[in-house]
N, C-alpha and C positions, 0 to 999 in steps of 0.2 A: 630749672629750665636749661635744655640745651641750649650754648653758647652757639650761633648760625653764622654768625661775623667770618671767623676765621675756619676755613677750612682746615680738618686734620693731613697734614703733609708728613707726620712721623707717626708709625702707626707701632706700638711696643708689645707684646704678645707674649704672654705668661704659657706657660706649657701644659703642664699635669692639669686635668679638667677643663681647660681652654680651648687648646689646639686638639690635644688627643687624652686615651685615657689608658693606660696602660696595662690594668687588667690585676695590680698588685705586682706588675714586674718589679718597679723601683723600691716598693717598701719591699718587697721578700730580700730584695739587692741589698737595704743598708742591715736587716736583720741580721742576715747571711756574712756582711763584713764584720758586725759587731761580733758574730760568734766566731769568726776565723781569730779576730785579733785581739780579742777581749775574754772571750771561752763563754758567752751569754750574749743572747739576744738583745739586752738593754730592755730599757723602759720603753710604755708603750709610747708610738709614735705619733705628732700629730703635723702630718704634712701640710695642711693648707696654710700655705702662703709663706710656711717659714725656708728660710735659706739653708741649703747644705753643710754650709760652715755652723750656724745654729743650732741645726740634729745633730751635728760632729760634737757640738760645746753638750749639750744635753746626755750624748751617750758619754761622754767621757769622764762629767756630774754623775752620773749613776754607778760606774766605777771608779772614782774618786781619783779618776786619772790627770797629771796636768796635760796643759792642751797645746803643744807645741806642735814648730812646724812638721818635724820629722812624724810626730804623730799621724797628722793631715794626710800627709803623702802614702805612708802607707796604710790606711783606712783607706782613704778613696782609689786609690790602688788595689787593693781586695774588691770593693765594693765596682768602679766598672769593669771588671771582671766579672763578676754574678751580672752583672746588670745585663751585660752585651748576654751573657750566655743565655740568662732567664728569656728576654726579648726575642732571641734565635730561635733556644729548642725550648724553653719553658712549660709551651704551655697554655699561656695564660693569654686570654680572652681580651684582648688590645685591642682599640683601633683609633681611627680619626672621627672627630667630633664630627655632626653634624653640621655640615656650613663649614667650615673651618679651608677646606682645600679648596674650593670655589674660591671664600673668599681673598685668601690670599692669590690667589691667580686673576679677581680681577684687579687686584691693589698692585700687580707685579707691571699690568698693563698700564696704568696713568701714569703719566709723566709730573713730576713732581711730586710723586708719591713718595718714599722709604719704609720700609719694612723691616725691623730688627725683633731680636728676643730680650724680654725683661723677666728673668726668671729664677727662681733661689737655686734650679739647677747647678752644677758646676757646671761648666763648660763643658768639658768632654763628657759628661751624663744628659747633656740638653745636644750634643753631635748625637751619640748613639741614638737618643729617641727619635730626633727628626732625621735621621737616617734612615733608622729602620720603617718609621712611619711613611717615608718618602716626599718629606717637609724641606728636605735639606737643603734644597736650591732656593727657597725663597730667602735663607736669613744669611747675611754676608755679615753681619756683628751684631752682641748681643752684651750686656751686664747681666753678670752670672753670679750665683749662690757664692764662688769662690772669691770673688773680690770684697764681697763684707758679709759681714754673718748678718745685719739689720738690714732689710730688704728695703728700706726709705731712703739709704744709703747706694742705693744702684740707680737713681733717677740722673744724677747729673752725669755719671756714670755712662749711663748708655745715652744722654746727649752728647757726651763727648766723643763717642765713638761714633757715631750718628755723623755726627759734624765732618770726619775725618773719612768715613767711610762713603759718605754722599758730594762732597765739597763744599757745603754751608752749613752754617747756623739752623737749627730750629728752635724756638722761644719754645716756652713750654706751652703757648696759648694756644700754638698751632699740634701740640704733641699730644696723644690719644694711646692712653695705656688699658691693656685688654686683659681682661682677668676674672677670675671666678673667685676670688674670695674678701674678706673684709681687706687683708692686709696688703690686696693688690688695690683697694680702694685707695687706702692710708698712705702706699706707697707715691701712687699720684698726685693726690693731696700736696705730701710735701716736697714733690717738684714742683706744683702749682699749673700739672697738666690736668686735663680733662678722663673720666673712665668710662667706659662702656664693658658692663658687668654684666657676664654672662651663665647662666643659671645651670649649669653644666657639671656644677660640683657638689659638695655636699652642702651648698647653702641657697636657699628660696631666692627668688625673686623677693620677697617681704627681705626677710634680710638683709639686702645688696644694698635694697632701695635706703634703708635706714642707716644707711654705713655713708650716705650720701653721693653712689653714682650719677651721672648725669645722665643715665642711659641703662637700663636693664631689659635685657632680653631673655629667651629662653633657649636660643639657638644663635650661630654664626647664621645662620642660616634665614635671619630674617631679613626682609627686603627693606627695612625703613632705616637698617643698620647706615648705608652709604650717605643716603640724602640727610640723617639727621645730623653728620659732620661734613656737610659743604663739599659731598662729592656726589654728583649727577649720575 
């Protein structure tokens, strides 16, 4: 059951199958770094919900590389290079979710509201997308794929900056993480916020709902989304 007490005033928003969908920009982007700096595409990829730093540790398991920083740097240095490029001249068949721009635009309107990114993106691969997407103005901080490779490890993370980017506190009772897969579920979980799970990726509603969502939907785009977390 939806918790109706407290209104969501922090609202966290995962990217890849959430907000938008990129079309296979991002995976041709890490394929493309691993064969620049590795001479092979690596194993196959499975992006729902895992963090950047994560597919760095996995591709670097595949070529029995150790995983240091100088590594990082230049991997994901190759890799937003294809990315930006893929997303410009690519290609590929990108866009914005259904609901997703709406609804960020009316959440940008309420007072008391906040809006950031909770997402395994790095940072500057979660700039490029909502840039190119033209998301970019909604999110003023986010906890990113680069700050821990375990995505359960980005919740108090992006209260923090939450905190510091709005002037208060949010508990987590008041905080609403938005995501498309189990491990944006789990991620919630152990912040001890609330999820509204949206069916937009490669997993069901059946799915989401068994992963323990509070909230599943099929779109950003449904209208019961606002009033079922205490916003009119």
């Amino acid at each position: 059951m939806i918790d109706r007490v407290k209104a969501a005033k922090l609202w966290l928003f995962d990217i890849d199958g959430t907000l938008v969908d990129t079309g296979g920009a991002g995976m041709r982007a890490l394929q493309e770094a691993a064969q620049e700096c590795y001479g092979g595409e690596g194993p196959p990829l499975d992006l729902a919900g895992n963090t950047d730093l994560g597919v760095l540790a996995g591709i670097l398991a595949h070529f029995d590389l150790p995983h240091g920083a100088d590594e990082g740097e230049r991997f994901f240095a190759a890799y937003l290079k294809r990315l930006e490029w893929n997303l410009a001249h690519g290609g590929y068949a990108g866009r914005v979710l259904p609901g997703a721009a709406a609804l960020l635009e009316d959440l940008e309107r309420r007072d008391g509201v906040t809006v950031g990114l909770l997402t395994g993106n790095i940072a500057e691969g979660a700039g490029a997308k909502m840039r190119h997407y033209g998301l970019d103005r909604h999110f003023g901080f986010g906890a990113y794929g680069c700050d821990h490779a375990d995505r359960n490890l980005l919740g108090p993370v992006a209260l923090e900056r939450a905190a510091l980017h709005a002037g208060r506190d949010f508990s987590p009772e008041e905080t609403l993480v938005i995501g498309d897969t189990p491990k944006d579920i789990a991620c919630a979980k152990a912040m001890g916020a609330r999820c509204l799970a949206v069916a937009t990726g490669k997993f069901s509603a059946e799915q989401l709902r068994a992963c323990g969502a509070e909230m599943v939907v099929q779109g950003l785009d449904d209208p019961a989304i606002l009033p079922a977390f205490g916003l009119q």
